[in-house]
C-alpha positions as CSV (number, residue, x, y, z in Angstrom):
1,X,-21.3,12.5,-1.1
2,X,-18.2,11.8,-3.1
3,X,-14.4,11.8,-1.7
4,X,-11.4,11.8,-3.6
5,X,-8.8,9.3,-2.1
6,X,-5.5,10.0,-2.9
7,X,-2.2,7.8,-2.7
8,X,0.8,9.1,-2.6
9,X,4.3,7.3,-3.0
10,X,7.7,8.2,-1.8
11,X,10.2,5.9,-3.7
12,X,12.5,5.6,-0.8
13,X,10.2,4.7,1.6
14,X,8.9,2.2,-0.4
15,X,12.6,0.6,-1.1
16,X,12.8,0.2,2.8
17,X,9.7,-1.8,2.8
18,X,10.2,-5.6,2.8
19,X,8.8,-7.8,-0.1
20,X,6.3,-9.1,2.0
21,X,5.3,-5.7,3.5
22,X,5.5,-4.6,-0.5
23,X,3.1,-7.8,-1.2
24,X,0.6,-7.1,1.7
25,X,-0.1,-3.5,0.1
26,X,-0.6,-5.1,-3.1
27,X,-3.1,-7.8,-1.4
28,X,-4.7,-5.1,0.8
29,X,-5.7,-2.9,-2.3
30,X,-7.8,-6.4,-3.8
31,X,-9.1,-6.9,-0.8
32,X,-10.3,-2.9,-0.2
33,X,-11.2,-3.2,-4.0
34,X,-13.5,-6.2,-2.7
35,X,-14.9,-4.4,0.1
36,X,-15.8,-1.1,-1.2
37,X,-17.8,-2.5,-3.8
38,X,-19.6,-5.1,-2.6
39,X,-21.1,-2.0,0.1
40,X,-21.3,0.2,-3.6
41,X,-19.1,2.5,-2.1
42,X,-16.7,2.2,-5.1
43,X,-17.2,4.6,-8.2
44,X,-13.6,4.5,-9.6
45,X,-10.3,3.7,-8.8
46,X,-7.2,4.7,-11.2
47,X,-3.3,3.9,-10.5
48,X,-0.8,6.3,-12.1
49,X,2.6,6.0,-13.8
50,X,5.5,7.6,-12.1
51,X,6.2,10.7,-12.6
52,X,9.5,10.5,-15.1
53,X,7.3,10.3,-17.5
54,X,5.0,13.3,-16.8
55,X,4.9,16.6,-18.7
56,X,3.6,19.7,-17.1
57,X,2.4,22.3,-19.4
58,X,1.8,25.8,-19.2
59,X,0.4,28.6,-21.6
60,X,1.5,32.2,-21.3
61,X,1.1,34.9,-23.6
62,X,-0.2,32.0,-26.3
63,X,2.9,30.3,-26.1
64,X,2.6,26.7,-25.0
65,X,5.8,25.7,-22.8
66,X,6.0,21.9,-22.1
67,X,8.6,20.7,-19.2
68,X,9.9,17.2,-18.2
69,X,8.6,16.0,-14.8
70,X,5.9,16.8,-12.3
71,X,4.3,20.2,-11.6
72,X,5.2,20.1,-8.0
73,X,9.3,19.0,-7.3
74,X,9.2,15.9,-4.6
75,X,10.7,13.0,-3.1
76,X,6.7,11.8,-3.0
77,X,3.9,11.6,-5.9
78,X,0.4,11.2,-6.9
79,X,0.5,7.7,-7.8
80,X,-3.2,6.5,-7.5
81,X,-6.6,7.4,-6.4
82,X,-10.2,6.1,-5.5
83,X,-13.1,7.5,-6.5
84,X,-16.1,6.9,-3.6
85,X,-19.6,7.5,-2.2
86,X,-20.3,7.5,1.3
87,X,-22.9,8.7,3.6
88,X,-20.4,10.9,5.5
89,X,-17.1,12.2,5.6
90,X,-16.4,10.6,8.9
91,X,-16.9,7.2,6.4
92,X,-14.7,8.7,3.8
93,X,-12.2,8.7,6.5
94,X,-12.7,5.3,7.6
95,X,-12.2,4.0,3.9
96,X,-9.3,5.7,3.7
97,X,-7.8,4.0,6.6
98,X,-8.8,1.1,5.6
99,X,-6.2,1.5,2.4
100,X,-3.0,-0.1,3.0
101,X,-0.9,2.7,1.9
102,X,-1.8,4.6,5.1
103,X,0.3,2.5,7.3
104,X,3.4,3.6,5.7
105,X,2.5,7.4,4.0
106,X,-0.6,9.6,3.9
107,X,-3.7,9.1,2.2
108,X,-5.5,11.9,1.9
109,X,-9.4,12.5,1.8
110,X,-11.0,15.6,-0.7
111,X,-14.9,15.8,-1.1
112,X,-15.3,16.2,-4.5
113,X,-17.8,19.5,-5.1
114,X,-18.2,19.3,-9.0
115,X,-18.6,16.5,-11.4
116,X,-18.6,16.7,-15.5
């Protein structure tokens, strides 16, 4: 089965964290990297700009409308995901605690139910 992990960032948070607590996220992500695929749980892993630069688009009545920022209006954003396959959910869950991201903001865990 395959879960979506997804990361999420909250930019003030993450100026409250210490540059060693900033580092040891950094760190922990090579070191879940590491782990997930040497037990070829790992199928992809992507980390995403912020969201200043995003463009949400919409089409109604044939008319293409492009706006400035992110479809949903937060303080937090999408800024990452992994892509993995586990036996279970219970072990999708226990990836995503492993991430470091979790100690200071969510991670959250979506079984994937269609591929391309």
């Amino acid at each position: 089965m395959r879960y979506l992990l997804t990361l999420h960032m909250n930019p003030t948070l993450w100026g409250t964290l210490t540059d060693g607590q900033k580092n040891g996220v950094y760190e922990g992500h090579g070191a879940f990297i590491k782990t997930i695929t040497d037990t070829g749980e790992m199928v992809e892993t992507k980390a995403l700009a912020e969201p200043a630069g995003t463009k949400t688009v919409r089409v109604q009545n044939s008319a293409t409308r492009v706006q400035q920022g992110a479809f949903v209006e937060s303080d937090a954003f999408l800024c990452g995901y992994y892509v993995v396959d586990v036996a279970s959910e219970a072990r999708a869950v226990e990836l995503a605690a492993m991430i470091p991201d979790a100690q200071y903001t969510a991670v959250e865990v979506r079984k994937i139910v269609h591929e391309g």
